[in-house]
C-alpha positions in Angstrom: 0.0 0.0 0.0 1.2 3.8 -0.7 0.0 6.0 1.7 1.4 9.2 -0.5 -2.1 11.2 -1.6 -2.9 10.9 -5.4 -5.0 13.4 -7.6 -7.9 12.2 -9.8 -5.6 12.8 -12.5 -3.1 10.0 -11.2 -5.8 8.4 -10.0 -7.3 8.3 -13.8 -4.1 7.5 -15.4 -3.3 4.4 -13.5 -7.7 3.3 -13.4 -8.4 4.4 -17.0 -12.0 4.9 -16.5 -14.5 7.1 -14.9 -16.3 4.1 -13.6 -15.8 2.8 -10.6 -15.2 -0.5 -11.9 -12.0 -1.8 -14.5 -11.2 -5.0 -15.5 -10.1 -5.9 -19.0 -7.6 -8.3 -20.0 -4.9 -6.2 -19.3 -5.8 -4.4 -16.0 -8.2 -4.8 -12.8 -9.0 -1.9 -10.7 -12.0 -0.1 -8.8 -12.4 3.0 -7.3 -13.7 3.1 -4.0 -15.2 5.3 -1.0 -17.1 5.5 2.4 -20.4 7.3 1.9 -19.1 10.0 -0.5 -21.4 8.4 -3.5 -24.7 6.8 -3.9 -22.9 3.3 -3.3 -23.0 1.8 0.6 -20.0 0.2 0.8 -18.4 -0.1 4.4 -15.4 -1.7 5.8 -15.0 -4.3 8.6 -10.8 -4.6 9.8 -8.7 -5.0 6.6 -12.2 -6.8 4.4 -14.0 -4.3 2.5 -17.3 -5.1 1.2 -18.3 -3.2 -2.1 -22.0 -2.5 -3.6 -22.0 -3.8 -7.4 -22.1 -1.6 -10.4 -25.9 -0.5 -11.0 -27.9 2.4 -9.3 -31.2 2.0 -10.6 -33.2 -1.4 -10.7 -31.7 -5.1 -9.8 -27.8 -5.0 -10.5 -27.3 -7.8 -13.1 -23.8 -10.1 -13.4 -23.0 -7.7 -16.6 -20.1 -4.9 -16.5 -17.9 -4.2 -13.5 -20.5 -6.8 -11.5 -19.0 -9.4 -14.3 -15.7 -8.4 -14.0 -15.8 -8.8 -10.6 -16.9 -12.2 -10.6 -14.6 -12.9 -13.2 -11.9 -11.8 -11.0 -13.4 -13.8 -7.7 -13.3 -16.8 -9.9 -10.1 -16.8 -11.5 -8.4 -15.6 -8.4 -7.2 -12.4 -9.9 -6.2 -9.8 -7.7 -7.5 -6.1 -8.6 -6.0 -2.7 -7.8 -8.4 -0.5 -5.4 -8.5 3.0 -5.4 -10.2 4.8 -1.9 -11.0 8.4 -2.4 -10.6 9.4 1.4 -12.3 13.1 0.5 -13.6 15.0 -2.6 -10.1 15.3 -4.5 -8.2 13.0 -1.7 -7.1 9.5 -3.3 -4.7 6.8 -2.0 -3.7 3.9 -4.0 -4.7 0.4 -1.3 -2.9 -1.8 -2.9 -3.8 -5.4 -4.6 -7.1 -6.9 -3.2 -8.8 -10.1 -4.1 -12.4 -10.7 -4.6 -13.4 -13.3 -1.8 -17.1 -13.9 -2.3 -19.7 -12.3 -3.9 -24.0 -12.0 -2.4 -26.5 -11.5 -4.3 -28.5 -9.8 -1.9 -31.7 -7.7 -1.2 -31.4 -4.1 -0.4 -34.7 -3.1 1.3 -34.3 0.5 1.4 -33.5 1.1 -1.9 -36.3 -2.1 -2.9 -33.6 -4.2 -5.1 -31.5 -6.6 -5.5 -27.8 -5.8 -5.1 -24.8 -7.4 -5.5 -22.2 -7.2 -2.6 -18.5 -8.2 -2.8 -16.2 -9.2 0.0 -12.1 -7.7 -0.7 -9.7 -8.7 0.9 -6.1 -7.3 1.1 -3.6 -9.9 -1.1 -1.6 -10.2 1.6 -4.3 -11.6 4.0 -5.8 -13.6 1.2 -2.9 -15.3 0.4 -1.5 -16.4 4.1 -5.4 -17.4 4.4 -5.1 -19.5 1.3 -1.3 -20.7 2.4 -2.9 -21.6 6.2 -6.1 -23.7 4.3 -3.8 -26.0 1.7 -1.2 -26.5 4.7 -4.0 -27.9 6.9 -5.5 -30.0 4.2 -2.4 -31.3 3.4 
């Protein structure tokens, strides 16, 4: 993790999209924030758990939500991108998708989907602990 403050500018270079969610073949990044946009997404210790792509109606496993699971699947860790303040961005480092919920959001009468990050490092010694134990 880099704790030195990017601009959106930085911030857009290295993402390459206005939207909060990137992954392509080449690159896998989201942008992320506590209750400075429409998206709830809220942190619990070191796992961060992120409301899919979508604002209006059911979210649907298309777009970022697809990439997402793509990424969760595949084990393919993703660059995240925390805007702390209106022009205040750090990069967090690599995260990996650990599970993804399908889940109803009664307030806003939908279905959402809701993905649990977790930082590489943790992920991996988690993965590391599970195979040893097994073994």
């Amino acid at each position: 993790m880099n704790d030195a403050q990017l601009t959106w500018q930085e911030v857009l270079e290295r993402h390459g999209s206005r939207r909060g969610i990137r992954v392509t073949a080449a690159h896998a990044s989201l942008l992320l924030d506590f209750g400075l946009s429409r998206y709830v997404n809220r942190r619990d210790g070191q796992r961060v758990y992120y409301e899919g792509e979508g604002k209006r109606g059911d979210q649907t496993p298309t777009g970022g939500n697809a990439g997402l699971l793509e990424c969760m699947q595949t084990r393919r860790a993703l660059r995240v991108f925390e805007r702390t303040r209106p022009g205040q961005w750090f990069d967090r480092g690599e995260y990996m998708v650990v599970a993804a919920l399908y889940r109803d959001a009664p307030r806003e009468q939908r279905m959402i989907f809701e993905f649990t990050l977790e930082p590489l490092s943790i992920s991996t010694a988690l993965q590391r602990q599970a195979s040893q134990s097994s073994a």
